[in-house]
Wavefront OBJ file of the C-alpha trace (Angstrom):
o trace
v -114.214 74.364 -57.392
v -115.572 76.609 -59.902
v -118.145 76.114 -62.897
v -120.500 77.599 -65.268
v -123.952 76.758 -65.583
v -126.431 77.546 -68.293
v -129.157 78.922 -66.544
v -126.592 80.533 -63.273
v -123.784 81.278 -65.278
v -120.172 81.268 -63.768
v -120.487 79.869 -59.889
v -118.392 78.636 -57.244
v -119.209 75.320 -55.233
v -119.284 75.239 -52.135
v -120.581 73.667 -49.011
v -118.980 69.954 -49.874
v -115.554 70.890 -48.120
v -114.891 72.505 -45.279
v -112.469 75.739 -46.595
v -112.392 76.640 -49.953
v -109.776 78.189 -50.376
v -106.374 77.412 -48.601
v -102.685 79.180 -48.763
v -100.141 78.492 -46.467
v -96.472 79.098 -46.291
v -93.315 77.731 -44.345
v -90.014 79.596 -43.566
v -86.751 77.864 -42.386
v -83.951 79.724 -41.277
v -80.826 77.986 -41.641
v -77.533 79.854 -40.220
v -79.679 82.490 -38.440
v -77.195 84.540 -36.762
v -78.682 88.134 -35.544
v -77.092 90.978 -33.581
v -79.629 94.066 -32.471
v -79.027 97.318 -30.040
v -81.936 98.701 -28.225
v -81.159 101.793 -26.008
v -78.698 100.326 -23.043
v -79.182 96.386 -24.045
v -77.114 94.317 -26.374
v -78.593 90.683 -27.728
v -77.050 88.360 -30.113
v -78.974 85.460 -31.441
v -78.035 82.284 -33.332
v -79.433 79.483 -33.805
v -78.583 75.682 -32.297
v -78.951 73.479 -35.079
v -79.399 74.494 -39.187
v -82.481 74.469 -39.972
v -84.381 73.889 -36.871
v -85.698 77.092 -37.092
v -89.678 77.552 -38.804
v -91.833 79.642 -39.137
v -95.478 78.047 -40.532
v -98.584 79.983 -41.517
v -101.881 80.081 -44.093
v -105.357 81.148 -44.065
v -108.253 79.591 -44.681
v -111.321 80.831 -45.942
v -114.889 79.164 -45.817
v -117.564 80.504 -48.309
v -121.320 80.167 -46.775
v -124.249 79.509 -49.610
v -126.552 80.574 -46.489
v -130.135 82.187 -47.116
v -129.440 84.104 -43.726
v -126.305 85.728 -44.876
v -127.347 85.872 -48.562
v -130.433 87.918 -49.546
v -130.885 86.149 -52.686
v -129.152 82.998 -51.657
v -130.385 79.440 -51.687
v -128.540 77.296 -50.518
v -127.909 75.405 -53.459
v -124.308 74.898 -52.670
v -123.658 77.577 -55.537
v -122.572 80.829 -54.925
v -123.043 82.541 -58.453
v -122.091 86.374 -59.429
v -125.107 87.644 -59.209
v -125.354 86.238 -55.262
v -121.981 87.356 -54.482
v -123.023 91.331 -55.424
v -125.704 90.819 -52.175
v -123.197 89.292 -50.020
v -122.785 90.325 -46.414
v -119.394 89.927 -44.959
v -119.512 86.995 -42.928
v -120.422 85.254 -45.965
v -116.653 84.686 -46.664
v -114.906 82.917 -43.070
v -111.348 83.835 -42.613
v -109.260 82.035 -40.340
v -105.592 82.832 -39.613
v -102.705 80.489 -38.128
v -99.121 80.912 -37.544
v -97.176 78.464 -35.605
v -93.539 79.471 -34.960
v -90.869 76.903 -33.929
v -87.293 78.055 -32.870
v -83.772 76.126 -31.750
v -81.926 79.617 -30.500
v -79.246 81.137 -28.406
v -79.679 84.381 -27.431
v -77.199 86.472 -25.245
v -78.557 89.541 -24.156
v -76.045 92.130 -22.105
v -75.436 95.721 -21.450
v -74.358 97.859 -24.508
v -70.509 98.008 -24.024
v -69.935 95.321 -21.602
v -67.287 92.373 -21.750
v -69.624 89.866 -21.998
v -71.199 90.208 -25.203
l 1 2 3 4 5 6 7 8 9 10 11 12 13 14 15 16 17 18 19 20 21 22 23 24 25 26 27 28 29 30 31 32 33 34 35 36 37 38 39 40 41 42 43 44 45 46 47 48 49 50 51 52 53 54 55 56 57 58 59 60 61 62 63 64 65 66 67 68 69 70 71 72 73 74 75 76 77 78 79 80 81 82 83 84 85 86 87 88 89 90 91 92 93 94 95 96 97 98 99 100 101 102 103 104 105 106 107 108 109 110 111 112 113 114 115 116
């Protein structure tokens, strides 16, 4: 959340939820089909079932109002401009996550060979 006070001027809130700021994404791959060639081997990949095939991923980030971290910080549960110039970095809390689920063939042979 974001607001403007008289007295602190433009701020953000935090401290009353956990992350901030959240951004995630999904992927599906429906009809995945892949052919690749590295030196000698051969692979082909395809996938079982449409759609069964994700890919899932965001970032959080969790902004401290700490005195410790924040020179001129009070833990008012309002970081305002004027803090956020005197930041240190672990002020802002970034955590990554990617979960990947797949449904896939994959035939992987000698370049030239019958079998592929």
């Amino acid at each position: 959340r974001f607001g403007i006070s008289i007295s602190k001027g433009f701020y953000i809130a935090v401290g009353d939820v956990d992350n901030e700021i959240e951004v995630s994404i999904e992927m599906s791959f429906v009809g995945l089909s892949a052919d690749g060639k590295l030196l000698f081997l051969e692979a082909k990949v395809e996938e079982l079932q449409d759609g069964t095939t994700h890919v899932f991923g965001g970032i959080t980030v969790d902004i401290k109002d700490d005195v410790a971290k924040n020179p001129i910080g009070n833990q008012d549960g309002m970081l305002t401009f004027t803090e956020m110039k005197t930041l240190k970095t672990d002020v802002f809390v970034f955590t990554p996550a990617i979960l990947a689920r797949a449904n896939l063939h994959a035939n992987v042979g000698i370049a030239g060979s019958s079998g592929m």
